[in-house]
C-alpha positions in Angstrom: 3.5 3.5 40.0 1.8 2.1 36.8 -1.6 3.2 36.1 -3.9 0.8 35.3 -5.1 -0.3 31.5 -8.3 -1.0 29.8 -7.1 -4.8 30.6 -7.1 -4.4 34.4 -10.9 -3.7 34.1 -14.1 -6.5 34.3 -16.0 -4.7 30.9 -18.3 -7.5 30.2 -21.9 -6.0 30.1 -20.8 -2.6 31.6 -21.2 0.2 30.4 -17.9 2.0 29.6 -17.5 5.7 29.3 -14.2 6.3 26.8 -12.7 9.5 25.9 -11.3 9.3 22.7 -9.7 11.5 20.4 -11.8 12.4 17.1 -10.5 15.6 16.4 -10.4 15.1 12.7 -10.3 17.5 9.8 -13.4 18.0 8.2 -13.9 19.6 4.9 -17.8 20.3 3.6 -19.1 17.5 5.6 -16.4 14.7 4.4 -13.2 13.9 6.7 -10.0 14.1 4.9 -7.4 11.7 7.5 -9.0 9.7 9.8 -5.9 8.6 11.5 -7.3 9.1 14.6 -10.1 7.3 14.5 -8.0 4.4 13.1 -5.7 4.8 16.6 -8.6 4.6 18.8 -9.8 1.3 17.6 -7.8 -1.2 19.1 -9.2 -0.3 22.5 -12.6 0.1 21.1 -13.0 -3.5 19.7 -11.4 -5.0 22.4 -14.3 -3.7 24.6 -16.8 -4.4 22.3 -15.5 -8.1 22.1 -15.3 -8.6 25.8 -19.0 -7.6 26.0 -18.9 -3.7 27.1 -21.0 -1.4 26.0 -19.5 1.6 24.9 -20.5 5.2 25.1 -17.8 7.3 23.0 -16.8 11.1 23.9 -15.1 13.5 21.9 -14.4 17.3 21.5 -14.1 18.3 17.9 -12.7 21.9 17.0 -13.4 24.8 18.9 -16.4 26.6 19.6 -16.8 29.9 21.4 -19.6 30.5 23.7 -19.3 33.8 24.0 -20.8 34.8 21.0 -24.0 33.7 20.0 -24.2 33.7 16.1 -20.2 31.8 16.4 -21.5 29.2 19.1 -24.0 28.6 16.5 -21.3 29.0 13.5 -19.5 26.3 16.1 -21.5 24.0 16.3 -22.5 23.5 12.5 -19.1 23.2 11.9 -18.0 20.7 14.4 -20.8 18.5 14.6 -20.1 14.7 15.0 -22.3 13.3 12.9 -19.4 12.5 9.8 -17.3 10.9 12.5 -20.2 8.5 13.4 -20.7 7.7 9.8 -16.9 6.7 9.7 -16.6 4.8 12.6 -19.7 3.1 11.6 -17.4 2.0 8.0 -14.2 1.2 10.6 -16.5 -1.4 13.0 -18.4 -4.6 12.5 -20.6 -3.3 15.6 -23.4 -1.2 15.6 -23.1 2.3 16.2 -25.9 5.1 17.3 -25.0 8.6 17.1 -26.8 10.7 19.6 -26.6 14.5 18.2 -26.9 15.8 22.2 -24.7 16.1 24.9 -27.3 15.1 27.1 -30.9 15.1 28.4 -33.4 12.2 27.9 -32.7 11.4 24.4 -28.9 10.7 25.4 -30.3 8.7 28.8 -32.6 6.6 26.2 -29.7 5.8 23.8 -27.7 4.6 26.9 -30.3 2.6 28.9 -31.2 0.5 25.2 -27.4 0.1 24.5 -27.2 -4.0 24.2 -23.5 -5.8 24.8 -21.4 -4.7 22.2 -22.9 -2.1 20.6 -21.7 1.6 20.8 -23.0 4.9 20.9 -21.2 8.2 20.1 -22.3 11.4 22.0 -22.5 14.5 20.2 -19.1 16.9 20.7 -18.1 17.5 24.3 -17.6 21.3 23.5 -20.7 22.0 23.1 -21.3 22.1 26.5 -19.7 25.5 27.6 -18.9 23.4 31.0 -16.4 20.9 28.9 -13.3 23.5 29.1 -14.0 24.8 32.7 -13.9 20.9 34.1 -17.5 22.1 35.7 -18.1 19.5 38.4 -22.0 19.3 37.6 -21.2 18.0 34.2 -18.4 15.4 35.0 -20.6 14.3 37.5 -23.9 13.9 35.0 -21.5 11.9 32.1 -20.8 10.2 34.6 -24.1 8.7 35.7 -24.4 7.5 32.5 -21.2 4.8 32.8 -20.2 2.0 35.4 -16.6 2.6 34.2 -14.2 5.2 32.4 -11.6 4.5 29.8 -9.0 7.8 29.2 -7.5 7.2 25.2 -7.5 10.1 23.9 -4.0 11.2 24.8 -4.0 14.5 22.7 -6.4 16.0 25.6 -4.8 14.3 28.8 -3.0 17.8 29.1 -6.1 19.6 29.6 -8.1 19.2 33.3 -11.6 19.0 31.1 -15.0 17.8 32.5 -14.5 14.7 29.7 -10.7 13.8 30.6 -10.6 14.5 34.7 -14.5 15.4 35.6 -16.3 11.8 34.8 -12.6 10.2 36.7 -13.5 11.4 39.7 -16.4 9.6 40.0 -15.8 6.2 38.4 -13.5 3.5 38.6 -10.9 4.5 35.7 -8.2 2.8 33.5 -5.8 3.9 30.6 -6.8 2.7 26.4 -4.1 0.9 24.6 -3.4 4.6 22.6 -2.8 6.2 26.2 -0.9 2.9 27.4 1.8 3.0 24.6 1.7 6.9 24.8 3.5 7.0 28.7 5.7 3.5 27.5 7.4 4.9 24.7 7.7 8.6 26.1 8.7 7.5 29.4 11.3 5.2 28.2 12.4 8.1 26.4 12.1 10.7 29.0 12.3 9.1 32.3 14.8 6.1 31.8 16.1 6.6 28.3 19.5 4.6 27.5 22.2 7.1 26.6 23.3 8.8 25.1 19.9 10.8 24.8 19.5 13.9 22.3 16.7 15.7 21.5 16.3 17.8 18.9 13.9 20.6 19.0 12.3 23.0 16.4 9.5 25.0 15.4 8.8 29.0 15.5 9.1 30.6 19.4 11.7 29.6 21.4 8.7 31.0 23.8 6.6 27.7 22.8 9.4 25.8 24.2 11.0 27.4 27.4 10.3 25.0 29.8 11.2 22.0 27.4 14.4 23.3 26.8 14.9 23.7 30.6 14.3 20.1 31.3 15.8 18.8 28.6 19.3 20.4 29.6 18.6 19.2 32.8 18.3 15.6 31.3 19.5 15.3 27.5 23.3 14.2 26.7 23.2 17.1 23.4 20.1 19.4 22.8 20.0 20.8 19.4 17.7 23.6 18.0 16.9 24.2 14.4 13.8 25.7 12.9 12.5 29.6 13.5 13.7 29.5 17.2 17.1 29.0 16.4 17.6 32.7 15.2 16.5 34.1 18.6 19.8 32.0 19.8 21.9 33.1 16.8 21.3 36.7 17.7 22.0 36.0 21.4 25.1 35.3 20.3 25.7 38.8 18.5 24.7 37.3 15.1 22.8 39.5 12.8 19.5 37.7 11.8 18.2 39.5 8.9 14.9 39.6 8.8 14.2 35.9 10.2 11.9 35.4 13.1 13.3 36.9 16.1 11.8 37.2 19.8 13.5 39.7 21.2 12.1 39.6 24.5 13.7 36.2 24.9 17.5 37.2 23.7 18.6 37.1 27.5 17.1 33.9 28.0 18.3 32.5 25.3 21.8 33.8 26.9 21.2 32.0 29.8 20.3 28.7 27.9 24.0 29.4 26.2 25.3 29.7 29.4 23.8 27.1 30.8 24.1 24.5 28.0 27.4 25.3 26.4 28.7 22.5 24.4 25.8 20.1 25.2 23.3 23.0 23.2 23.8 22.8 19.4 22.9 25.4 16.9 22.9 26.1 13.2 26.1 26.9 11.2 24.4 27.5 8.0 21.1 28.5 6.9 19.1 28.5 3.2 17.8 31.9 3.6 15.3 33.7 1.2 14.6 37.5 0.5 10.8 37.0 1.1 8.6 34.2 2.9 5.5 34.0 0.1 7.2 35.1 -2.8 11.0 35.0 -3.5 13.1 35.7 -5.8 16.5 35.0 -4.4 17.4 31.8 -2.2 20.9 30.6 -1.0 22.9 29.1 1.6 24.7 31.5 3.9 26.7 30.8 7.1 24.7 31.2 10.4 26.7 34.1 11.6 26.1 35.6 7.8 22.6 36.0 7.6 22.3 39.4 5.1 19.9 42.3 5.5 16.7 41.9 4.0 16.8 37.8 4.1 14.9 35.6 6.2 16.5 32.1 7.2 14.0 29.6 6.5 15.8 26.0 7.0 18.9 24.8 7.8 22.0 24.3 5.4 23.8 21.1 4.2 26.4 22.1 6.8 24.4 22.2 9.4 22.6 18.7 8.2 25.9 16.8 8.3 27.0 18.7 12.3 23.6 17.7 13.2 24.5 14.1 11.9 27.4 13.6 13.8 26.2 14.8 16.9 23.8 12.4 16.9 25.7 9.4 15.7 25.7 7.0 18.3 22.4 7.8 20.4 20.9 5.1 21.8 17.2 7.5 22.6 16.2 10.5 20.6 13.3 12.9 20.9 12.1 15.6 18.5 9.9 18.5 19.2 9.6 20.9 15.8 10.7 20.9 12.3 13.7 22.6 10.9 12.3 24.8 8.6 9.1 26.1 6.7 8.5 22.2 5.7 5.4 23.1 3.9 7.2 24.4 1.0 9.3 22.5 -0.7 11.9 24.7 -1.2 12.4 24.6 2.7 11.6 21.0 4.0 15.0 19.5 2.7 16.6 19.9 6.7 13.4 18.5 8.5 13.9 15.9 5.6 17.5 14.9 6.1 16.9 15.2 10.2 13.8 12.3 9.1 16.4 10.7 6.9 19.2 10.3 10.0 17.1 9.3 12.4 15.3 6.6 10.3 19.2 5.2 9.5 20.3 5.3 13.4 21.1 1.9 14.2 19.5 0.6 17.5 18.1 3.6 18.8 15.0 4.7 19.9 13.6 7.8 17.8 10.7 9.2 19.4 8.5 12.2 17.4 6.6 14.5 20.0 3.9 15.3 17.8 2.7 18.5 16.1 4.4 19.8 13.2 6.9 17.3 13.3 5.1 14.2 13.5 2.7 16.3 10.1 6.5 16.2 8.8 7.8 12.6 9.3 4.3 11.6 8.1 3.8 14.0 5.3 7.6 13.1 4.1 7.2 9.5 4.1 8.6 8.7 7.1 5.7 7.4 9.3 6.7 3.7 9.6 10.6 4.9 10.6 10.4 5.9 14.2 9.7 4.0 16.9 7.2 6.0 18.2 5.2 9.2 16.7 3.3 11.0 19.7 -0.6 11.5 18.5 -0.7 14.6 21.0 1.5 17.5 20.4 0.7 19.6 23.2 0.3 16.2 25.7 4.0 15.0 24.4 5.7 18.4 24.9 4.4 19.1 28.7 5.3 15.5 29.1 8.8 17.0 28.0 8.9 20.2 30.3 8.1 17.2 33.2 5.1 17.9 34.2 2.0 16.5 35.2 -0.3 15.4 33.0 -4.3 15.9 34.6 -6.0 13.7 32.6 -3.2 11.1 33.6 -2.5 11.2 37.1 -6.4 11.1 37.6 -6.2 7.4 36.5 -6.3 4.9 39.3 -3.2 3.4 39.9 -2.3 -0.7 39.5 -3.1 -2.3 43.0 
């Protein structure tokens, strides 16, 4: 059943809890991308223009709570007040920052909030209770809302007192973000139109063991590239040079062989290097060639134009990883060709899971290519492996 939206709620003059995501990078006190303050807007001016009042949450870095001097460290670090200033910039309505997490001067802020008007509270993780979901906390934010809005669709993976805690007591709905999230990836995942391949990257085949799993289970062609690719190459007998091998997942790796035989596609050729910081010799080698003392570090032309037909025709793609070290240049030019062929497929749905890869279509130019790039890495790949998402299925369902 569908869950319901931000749109299925009566806002005027309530007061609106809504988790969004501003985990932005912050460098000496300036942000340097606020694309994700930019995606949660939509659902923020549409409740300020149907009269809410809004109270903003928001975790922003990590902070550990078991040290004294780095909870302090923390919490300089990854204090909200910047995002405020932003958001301030990105909305004609007025915003209050409240630098606390809660206590009378939060309570204050909230009982003077007029129609319209928004308040951000200070970063969620600075309450050691945020991470643990404690039910004393959930329960407090709570108090301080008539209704709760969930957008921030990078955290709806994690069963926190800010995603599932304040759901539990209030009447809850999906943000726009959250809403086109579960569209794109569940027509991608759930009911895709086939042929469906995904196409899968990154370091540790580890990362992605229950993705590939499912995605067997439901994908037309699977095919691996980036640093987990070797582990497979060297399941199959290959020698793997120095390139980043886990051997305690050779066997599994078999069994994904076994399992996926023609549907799983590998690498035939590689651009290998004889150092990862500092080489002095690069070239192209075959997959099963890879020479001692070289490191494979993105795939070959070969393997760009096998990868190309296998996915001529598809109708739904997802993509999980890039190909190689795309950071460097001298390395990006397979997660750059895999952008290039998807962004040329003709009436297909291309769908970027986040993470790396979504840094790597965006970062290469590709941004406005795809018909969907995830703004949760971790959220889009458990979405993958099929499972549950807490900070989902704790949103009441459409009557």
């Amino acid at each position: 059943m569908a869950k319901k939206t931000v749109t299925d709620l009566e806002v005027s003059g309530k007061r609106v809890i809504v988790r969004v995501d501003f985990n932005v990078p912050i460098k000496e006190g300036k942000i340097t991308n606020d694309n994700r303050i930019q995606a949660a807007l939509p659902t923020i001016n549409y409740l300020t223009k149907n009269g809410a009042k809004v109270i903003l949450l928001s975790h922003l870095g990590k902070i550990d709570h078991k040290d004294p001097v780095k909870l302090e460290e923390g919490k300089k670090k990854n204090n909200m007040a910047p995002v405020a200033e932003r958001l301030a910039e990105l909305v004609s309505n007025k915003v209050t920052f409240v630098d606390e997490t809660r206590g009378a001067k939060l309570e204050e802020a909230v009982k003077n909030l007029n129609d319209g008007e928004i308040i951000l509270v200070q970063n969620t993780r600075y309450e050691k209770g945020e991470s643990k979901n404690d039910e004393e906390l959930g329960k407090y934010w709570a108090s301080l809302g008539d209704l709760f809005v969930s957008d921030a669709f990078g955290s709806v993976h994690r069963a926190h007192a800010s995603t599932v805690g304040i759901a539990t007591h209030l009447p809850s709905a999906c943000g726009f973000l959250v809403q086109k999230e579960l569209e794109h990836l569940g027509a991608a995942i759930d009911n895709p139109k086939r042929p469906l391949v995904a196409i899968l990257g990154g370091a540790k085949v580890s990362d992605k063991i229950a993705v590939i799993e499912n995605l067997l289970k439901i994908a037309d062609k699977v095919i691996i590239g980036g640093g987990m690719a070797y582990t497979f190459l060297y399941a199959k007998g290959y020698s793997v040079g120095t390139s980043l091998l886990e051997l305690d997942r050779v066997e599994l790796a078999k069994e994904f062989l076994e399992k996926g035989k023609d549907k799983l596609v590998l690498p035939i050729d590689d651009v290998v290097a004889n150092d990862f910081a500092n080489p002095t010799e690069i070239k192209t080698v075959k997959s099963s060639e890879i020479p001692e003392g070289f490191m494979g570090l993105d795939i070959g032309q070969e393997t760009i134009e096998l990868f190309k037909k296998e996915l001529e025709g598809a109708k739904t793609v997802v993509w999980n990883g890039p190909m190689g070290v795309f950071e460097d240049p001298r390395f990006a030019n397979g997660t750059k060709e895999v952008c290039k062929i998807l962004a040329n497929l003709d009436d297909a749905m291309t769908v970027i899971g986040g993470g790396d890869s979504a840094a790597a279509a965006i970062q290469l130019g590709f941004k406005d290519k795809f018909t969907h790039i995830s703004t949760g890495g971790g959220a889009s790949l458990e979405y993958m492996e099929g499972k549950e998402l807490p900070g989902i299925a704790i949103i009441q369902e459409k009557a």
